[in-house]
ROTI-482834 format. One record per residue: residue in one letter; residue number from 0; x negated, y negated, z of N, C-alpha, C in turn. Coordinates in Angstrom, 2 decimals. Each point is the difference from the previous one (the first is absolute). Example, Ala and Ser with C-alpha at 12.3 -4.5 7.8 and 13.67 -1.06 7.14 Angstrom:
% ROTI-482834
<pt><residuo>a</residuo><num>0</num><n_east>-13.19</n_east><n_north>5.69</n_north><n_up>7.80</n_up><ca_east>0.89</ca_east><ca_north>-1.19</ca_north><ca_up>0.00</ca_up><c_east>-0.90</c_east><c_north>-1.20</c_north><c_up>0.00</c_up></pt>
<pt><residuo>s</residuo><num>1</num><n_east>0.35</n_east><n_north>-1.05</n_north><n_up>-0.72</n_up><ca_east>-0.82</ca_east><ca_north>-1.19</ca_north><ca_up>0.06</ca_up><c_east>0.77</c_east><c_north>-1.09</c_north><c_up>0.73</c_up></pt>
***
This chain:
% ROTI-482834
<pt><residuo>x</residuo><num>0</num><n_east>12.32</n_east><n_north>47.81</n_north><n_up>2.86</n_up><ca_east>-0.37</ca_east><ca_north>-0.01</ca_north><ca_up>-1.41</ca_up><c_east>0.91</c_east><c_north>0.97</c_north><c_up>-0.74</c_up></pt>
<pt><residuo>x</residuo><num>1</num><n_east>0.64</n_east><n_north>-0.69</n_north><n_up>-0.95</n_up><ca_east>1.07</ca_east><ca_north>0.91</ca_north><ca_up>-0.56</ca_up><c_east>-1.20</c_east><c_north>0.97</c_north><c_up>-0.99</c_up></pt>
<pt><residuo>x</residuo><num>2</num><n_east>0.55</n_east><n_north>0.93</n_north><n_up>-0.88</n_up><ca_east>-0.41</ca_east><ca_north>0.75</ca_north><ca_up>-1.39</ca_up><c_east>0.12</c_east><c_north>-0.70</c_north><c_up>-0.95</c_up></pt>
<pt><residuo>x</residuo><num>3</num><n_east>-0.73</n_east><n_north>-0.04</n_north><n_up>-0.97</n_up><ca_east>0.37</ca_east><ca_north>-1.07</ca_north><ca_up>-1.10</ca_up><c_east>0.82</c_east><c_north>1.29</c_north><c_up>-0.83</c_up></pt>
<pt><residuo>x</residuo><num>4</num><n_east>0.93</n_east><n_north>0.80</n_north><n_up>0.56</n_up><ca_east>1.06</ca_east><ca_north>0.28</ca_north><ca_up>-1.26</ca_up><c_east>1.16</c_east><c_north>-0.25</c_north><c_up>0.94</c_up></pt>
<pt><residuo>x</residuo><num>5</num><n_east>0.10</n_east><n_north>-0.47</n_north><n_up>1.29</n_up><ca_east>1.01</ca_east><ca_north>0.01</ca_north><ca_up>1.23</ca_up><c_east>0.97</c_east><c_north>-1.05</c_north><c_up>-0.53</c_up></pt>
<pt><residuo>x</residuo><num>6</num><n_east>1.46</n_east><n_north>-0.89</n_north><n_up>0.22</n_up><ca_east>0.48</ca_east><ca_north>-0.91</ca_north><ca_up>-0.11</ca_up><c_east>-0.60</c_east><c_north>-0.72</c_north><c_up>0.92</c_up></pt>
<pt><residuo>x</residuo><num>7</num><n_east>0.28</n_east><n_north>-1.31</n_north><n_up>-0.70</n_up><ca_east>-0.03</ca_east><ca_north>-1.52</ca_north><ca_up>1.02</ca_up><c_east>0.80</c_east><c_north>0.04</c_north><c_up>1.22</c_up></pt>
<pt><residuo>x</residuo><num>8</num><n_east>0.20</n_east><n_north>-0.16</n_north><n_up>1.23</n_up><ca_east>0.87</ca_east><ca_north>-0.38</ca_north><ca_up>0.93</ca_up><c_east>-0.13</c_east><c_north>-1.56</c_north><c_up>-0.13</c_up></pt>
<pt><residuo>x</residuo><num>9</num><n_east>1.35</n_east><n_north>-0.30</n_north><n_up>0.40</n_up><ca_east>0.26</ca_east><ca_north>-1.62</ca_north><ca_up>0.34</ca_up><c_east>-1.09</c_east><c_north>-0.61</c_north><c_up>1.10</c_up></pt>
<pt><residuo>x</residuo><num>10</num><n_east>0.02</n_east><n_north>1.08</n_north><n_up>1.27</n_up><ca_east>-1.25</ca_east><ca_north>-1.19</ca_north><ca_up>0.74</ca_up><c_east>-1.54</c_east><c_north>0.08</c_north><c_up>-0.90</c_up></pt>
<pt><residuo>x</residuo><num>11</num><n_east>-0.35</n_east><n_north>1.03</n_north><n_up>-0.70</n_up><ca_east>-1.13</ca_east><ca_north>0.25</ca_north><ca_up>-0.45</ca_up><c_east>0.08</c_east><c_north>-1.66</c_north><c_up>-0.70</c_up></pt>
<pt><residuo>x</residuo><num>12</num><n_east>1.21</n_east><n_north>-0.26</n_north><n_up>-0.69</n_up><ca_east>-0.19</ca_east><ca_north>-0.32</ca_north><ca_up>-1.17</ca_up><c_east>-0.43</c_east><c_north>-2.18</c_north><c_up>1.06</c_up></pt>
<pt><residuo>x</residuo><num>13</num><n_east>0.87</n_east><n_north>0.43</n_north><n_up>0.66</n_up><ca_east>-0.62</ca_east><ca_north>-1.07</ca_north><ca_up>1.21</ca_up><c_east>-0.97</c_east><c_north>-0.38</c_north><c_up>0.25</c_up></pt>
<pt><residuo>x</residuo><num>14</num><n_east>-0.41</n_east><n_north>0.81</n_north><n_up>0.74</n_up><ca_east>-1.50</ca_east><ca_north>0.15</ca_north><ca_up>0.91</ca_up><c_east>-0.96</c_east><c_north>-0.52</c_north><c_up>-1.73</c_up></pt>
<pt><residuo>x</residuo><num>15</num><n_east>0.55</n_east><n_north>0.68</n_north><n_up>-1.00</n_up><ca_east>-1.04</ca_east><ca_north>-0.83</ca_north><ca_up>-1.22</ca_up><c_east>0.06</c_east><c_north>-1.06</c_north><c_up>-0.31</c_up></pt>
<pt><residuo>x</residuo><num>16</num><n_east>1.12</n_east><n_north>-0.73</n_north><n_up>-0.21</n_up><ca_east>0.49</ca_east><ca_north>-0.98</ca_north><ca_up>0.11</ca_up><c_east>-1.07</c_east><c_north>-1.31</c_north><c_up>1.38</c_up></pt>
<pt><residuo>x</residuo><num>17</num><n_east>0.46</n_east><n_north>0.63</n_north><n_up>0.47</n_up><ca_east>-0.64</ca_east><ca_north>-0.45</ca_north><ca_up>1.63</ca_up><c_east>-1.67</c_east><c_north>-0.41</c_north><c_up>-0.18</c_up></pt>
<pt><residuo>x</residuo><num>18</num><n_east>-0.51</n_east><n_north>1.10</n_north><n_up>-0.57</n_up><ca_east>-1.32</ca_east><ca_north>0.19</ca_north><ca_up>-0.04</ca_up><c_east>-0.60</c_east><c_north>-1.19</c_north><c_up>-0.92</c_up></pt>
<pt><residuo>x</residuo><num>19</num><n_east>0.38</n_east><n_north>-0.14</n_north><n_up>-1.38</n_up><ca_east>-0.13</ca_east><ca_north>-0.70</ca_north><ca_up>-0.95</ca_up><c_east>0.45</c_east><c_north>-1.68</c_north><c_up>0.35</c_up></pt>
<pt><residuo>x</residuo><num>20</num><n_east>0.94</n_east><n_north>-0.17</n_north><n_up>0.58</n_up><ca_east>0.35</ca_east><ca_north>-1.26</ca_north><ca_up>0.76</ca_up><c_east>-0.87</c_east><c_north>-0.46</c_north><c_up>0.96</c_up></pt>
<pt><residuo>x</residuo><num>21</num><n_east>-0.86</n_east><n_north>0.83</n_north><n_up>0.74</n_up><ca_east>-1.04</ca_east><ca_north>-0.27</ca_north><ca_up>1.24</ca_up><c_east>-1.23</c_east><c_north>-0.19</c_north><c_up>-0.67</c_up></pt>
<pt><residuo>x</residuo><num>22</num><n_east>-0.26</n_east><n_north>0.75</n_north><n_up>-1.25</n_up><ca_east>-1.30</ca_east><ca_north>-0.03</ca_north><ca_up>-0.39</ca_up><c_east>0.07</c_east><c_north>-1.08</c_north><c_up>-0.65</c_up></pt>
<pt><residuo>x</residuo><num>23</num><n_east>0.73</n_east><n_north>-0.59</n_north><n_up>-1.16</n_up><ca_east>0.01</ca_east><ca_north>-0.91</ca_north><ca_up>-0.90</ca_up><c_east>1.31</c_east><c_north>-0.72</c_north><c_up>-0.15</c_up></pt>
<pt><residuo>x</residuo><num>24</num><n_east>-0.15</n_east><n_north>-1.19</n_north><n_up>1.25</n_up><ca_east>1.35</ca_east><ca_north>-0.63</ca_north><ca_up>0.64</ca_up><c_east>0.24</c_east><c_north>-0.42</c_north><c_up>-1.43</c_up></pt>
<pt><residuo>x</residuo><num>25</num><n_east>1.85</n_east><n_north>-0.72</n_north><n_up>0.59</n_up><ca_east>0.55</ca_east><ca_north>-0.71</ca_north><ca_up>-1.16</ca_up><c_east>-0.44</c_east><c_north>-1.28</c_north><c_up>-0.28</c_up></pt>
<pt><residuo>x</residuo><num>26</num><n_east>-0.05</n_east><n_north>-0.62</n_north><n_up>-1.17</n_up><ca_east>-0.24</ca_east><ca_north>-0.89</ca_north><ca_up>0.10</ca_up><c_east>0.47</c_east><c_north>-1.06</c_north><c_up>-0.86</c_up></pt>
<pt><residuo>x</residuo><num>27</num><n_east>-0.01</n_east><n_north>-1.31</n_north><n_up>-0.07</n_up><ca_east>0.85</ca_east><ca_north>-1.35</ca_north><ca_up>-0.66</ca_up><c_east>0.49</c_east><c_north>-0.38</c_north><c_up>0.74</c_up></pt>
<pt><residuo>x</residuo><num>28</num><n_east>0.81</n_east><n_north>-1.14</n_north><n_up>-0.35</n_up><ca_east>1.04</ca_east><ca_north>-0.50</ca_north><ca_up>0.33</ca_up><c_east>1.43</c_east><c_north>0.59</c_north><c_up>0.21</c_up></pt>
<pt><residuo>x</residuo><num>29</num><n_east>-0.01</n_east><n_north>0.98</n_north><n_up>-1.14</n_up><ca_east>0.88</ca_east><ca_north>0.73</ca_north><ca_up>0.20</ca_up><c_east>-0.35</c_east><c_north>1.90</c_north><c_up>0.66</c_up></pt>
<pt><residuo>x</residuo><num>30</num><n_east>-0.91</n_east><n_north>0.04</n_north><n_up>0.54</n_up><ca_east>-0.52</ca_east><ca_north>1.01</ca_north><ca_up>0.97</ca_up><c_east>0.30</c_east><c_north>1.53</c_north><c_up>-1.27</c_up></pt>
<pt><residuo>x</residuo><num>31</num><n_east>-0.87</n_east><n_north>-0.08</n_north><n_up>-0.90</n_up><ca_east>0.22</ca_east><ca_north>1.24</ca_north><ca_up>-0.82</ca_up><c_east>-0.46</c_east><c_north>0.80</c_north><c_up>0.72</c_up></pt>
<pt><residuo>x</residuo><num>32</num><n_east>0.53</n_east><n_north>0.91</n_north><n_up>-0.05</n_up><ca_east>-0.96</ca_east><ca_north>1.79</ca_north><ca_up>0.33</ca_up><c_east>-0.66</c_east><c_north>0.60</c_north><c_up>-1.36</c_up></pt>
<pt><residuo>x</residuo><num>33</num><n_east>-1.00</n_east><n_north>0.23</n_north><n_up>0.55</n_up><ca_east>-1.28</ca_east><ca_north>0.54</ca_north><ca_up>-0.59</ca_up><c_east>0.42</c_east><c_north>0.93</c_north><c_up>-1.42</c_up></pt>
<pt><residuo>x</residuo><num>34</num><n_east>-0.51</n_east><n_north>-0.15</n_north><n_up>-0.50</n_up><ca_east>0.40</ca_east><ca_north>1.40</ca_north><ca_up>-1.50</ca_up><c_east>0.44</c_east><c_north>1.25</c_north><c_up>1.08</c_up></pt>
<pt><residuo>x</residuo><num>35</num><n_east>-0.96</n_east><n_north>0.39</n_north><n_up>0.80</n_up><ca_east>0.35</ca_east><ca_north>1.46</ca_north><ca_up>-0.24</ca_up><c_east>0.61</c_east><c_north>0.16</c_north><c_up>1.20</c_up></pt>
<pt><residuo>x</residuo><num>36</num><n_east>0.68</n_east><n_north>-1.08</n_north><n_up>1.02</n_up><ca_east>1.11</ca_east><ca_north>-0.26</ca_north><ca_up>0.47</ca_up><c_east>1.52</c_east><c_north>-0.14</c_north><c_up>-0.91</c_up></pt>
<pt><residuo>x</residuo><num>37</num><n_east>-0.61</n_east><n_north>-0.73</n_north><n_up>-0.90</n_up><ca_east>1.47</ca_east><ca_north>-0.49</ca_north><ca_up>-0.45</ca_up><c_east>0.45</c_east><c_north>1.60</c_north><c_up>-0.94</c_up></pt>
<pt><residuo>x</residuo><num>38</num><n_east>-1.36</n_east><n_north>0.63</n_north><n_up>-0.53</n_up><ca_east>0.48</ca_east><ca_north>1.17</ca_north><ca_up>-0.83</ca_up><c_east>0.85</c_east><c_north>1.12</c_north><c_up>1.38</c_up></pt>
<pt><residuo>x</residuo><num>39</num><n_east>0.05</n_east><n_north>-0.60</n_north><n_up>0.70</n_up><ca_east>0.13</ca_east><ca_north>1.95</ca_north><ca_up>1.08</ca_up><c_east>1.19</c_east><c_north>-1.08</c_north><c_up>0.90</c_up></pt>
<pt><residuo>x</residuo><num>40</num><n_east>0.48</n_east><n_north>-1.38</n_north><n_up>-0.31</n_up><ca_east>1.36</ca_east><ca_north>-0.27</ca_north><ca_up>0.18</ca_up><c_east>1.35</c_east><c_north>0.43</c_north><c_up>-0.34</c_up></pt>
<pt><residuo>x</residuo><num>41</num><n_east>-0.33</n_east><n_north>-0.26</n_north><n_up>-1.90</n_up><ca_east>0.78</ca_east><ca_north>0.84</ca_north><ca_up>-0.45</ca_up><c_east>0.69</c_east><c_north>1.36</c_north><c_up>0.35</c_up></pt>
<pt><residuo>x</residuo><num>42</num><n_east>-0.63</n_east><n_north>0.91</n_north><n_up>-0.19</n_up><ca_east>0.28</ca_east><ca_north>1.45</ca_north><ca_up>0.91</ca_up><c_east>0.66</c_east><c_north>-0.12</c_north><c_up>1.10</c_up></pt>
<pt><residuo>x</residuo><num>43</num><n_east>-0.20</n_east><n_north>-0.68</n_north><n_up>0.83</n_up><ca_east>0.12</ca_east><ca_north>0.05</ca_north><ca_up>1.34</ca_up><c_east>1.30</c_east><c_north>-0.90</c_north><c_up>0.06</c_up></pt>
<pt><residuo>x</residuo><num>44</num><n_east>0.38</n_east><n_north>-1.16</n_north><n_up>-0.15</n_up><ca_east>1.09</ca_east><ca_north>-0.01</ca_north><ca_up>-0.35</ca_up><c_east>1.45</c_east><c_north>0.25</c_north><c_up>-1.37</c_up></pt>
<pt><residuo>x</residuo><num>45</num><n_east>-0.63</n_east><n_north>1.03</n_north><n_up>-0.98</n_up><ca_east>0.93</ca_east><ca_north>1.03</ca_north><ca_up>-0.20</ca_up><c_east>0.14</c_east><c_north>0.97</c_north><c_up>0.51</c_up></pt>
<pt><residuo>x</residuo><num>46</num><n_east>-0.60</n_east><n_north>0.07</n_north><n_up>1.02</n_up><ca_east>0.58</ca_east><ca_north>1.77</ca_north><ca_up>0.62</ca_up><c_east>0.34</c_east><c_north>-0.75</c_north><c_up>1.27</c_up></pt>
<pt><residuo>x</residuo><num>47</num><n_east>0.20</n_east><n_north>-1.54</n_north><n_up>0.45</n_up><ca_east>0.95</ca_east><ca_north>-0.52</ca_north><ca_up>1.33</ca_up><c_east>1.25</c_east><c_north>0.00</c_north><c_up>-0.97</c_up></pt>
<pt><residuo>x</residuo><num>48</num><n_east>-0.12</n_east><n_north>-0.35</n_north><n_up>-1.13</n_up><ca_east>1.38</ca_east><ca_north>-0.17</ca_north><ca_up>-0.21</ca_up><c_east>0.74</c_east><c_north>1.26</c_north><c_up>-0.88</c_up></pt>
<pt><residuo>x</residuo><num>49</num><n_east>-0.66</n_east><n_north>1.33</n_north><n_up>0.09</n_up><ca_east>0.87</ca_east><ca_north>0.98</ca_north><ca_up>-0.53</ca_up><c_east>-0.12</c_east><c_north>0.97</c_north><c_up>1.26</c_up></pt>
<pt><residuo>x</residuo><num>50</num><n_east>-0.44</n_east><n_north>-1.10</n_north><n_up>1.30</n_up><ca_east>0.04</ca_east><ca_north>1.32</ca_north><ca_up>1.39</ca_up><c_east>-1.27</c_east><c_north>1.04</c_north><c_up>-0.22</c_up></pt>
<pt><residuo>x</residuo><num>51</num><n_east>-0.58</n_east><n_north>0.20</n_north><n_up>-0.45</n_up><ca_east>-1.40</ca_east><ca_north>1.39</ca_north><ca_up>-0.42</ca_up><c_east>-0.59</c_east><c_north>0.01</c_north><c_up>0.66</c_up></pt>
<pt><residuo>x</residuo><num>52</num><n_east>-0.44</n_east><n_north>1.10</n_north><n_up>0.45</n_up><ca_east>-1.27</ca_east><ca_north>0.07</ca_north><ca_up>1.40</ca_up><c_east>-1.10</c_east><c_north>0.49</c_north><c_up>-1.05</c_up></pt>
<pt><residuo>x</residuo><num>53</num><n_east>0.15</n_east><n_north>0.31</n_north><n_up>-0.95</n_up><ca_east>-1.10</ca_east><ca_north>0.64</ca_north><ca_up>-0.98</ca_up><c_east>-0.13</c_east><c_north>-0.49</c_north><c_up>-1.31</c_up></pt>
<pt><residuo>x</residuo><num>54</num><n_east>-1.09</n_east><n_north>-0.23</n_north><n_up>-0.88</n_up><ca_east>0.10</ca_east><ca_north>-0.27</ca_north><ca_up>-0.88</ca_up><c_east>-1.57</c_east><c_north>0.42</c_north><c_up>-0.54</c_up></pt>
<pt><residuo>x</residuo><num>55</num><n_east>0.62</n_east><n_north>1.02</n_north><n_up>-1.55</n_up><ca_east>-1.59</ca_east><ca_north>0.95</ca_north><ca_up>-0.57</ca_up><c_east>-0.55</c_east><c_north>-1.22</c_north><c_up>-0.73</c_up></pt>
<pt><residuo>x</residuo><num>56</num><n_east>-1.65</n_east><n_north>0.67</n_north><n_up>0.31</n_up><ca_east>-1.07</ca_east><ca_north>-0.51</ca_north><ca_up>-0.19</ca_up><c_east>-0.21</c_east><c_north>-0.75</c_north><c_up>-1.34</c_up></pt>
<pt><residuo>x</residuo><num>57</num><n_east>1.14</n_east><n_north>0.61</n_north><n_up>-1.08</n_up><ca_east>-0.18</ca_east><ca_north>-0.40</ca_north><ca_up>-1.57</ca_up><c_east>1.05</c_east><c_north>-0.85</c_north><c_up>0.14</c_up></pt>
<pt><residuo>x</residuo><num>58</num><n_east>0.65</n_east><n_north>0.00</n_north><n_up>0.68</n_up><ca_east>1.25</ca_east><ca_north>-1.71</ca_north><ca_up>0.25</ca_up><c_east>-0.86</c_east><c_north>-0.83</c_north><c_up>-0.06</c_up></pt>
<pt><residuo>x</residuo><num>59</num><n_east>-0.86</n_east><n_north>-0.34</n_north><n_up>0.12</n_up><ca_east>-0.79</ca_east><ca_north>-1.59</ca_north><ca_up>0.57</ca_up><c_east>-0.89</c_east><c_north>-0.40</c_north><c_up>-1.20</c_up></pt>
<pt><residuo>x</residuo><num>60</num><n_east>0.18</n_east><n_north>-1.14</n_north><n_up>-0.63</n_up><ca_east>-0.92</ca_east><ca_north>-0.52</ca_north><ca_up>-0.96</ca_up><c_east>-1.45</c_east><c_north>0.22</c_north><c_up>0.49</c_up></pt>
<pt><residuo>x</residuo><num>61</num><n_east>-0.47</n_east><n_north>-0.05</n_north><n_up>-1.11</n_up><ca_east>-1.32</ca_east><ca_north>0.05</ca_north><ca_up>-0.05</ca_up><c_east>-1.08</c_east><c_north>-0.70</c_north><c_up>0.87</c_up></pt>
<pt><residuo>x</residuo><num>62</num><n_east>0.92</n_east><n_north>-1.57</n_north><n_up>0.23</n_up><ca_east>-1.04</ca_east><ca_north>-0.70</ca_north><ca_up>1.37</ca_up><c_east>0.35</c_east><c_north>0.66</c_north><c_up>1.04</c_up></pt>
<pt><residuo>x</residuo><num>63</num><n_east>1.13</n_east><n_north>0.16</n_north><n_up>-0.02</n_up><ca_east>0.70</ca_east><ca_north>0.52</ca_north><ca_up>1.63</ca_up><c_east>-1.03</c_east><c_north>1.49</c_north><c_up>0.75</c_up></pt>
<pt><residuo>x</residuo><num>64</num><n_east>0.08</n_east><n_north>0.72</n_north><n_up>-1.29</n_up><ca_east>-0.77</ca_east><ca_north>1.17</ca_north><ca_up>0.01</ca_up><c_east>-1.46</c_east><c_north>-0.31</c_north><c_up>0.53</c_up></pt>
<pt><residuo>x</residuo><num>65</num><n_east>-0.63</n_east><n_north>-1.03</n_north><n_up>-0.72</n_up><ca_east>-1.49</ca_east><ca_north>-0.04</ca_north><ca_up>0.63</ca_up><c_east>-0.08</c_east><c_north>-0.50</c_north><c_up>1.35</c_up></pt>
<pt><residuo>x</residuo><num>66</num><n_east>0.85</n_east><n_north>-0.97</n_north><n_up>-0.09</n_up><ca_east>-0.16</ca_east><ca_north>-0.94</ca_north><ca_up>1.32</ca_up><c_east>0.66</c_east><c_north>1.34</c_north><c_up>1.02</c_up></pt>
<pt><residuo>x</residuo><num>67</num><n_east>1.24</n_east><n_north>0.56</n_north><n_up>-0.23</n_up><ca_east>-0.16</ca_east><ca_north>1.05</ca_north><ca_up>1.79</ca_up><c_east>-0.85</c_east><c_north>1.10</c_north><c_up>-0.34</c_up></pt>
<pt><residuo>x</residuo><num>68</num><n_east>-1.03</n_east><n_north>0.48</n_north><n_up>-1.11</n_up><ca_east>-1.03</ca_east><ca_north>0.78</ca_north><ca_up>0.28</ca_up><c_east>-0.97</c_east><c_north>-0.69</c_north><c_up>0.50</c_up></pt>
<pt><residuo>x</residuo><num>69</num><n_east>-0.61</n_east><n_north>-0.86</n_north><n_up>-0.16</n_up><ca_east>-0.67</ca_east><ca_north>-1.07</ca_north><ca_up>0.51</ca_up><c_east>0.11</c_east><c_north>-0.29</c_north><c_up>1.75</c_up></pt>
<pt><residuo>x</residuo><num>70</num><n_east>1.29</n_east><n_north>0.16</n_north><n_up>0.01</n_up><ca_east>0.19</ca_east><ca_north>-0.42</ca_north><ca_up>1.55</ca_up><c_east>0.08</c_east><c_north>1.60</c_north><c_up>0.32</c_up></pt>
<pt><residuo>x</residuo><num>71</num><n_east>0.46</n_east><n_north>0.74</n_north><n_up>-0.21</n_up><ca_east>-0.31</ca_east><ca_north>1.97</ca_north><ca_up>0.12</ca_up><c_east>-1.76</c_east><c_north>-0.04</c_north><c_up>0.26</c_up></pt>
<pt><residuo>x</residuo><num>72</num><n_east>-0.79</n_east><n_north>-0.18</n_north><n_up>-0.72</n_up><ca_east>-1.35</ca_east><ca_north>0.07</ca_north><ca_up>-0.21</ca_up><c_east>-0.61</c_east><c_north>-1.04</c_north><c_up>1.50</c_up></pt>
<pt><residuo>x</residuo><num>73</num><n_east>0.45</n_east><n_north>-0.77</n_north><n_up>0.51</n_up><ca_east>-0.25</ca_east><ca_north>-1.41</ca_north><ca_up>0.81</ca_up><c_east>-0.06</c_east><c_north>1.48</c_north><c_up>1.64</c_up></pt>
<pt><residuo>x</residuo><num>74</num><n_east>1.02</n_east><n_north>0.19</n_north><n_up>-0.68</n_up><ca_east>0.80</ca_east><ca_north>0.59</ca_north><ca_up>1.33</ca_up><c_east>-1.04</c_east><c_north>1.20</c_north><c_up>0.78</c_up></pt>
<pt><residuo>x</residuo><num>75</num><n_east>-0.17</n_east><n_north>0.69</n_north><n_up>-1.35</n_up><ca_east>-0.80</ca_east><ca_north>1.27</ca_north><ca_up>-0.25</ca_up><c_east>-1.42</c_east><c_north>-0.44</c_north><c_up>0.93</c_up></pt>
<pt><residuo>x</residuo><num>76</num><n_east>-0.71</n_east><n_north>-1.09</n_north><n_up>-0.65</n_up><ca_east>-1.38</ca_east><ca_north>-0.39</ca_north><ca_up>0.29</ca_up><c_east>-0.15</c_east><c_north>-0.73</c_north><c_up>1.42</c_up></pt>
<pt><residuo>x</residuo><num>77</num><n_east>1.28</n_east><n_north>-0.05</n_north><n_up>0.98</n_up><ca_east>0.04</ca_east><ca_north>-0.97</ca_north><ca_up>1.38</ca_up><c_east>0.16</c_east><c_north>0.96</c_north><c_up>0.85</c_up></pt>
***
């Protein structure tokens, strides 16, 4: 469990990713990922493609933000 003033790490930002994909698969025809999958994509591939192992907590839109406190909070309560 990170600090909520700590940066994001890339696997953190994973393992949320991960979490949100297992709980609330993709779905259509065209296999969308979930809102608060698709919000904590973003992030995660801009910091594959500028190399970043870190990225602060106020980088991440506003869904991105709830959805990995959300999965922070998941984590907390298991």
């Amino acid at each position: 469990m990170q600090n909520p003033e700590s940066p994001i790490t890339l696997p953190a930002l994973e393992q949320a990713i991960n979490y949100w994909r297992n709980r609330l698969p993709a779905q259509g025809e065209d296999a969308r990922l979930c809102a608060e999958a698709a919000a904590l994509a973003v992030p995660y591939a801009d910091m594959i493609m500028a190399h970043a192992h870190e990225l602060p907590r106020a980088a991440l839109s506003e869904a991105a933000r709830a959805a990995f406190q959300q999965w922070e909070g998941a984590l907390k309560g298991a």
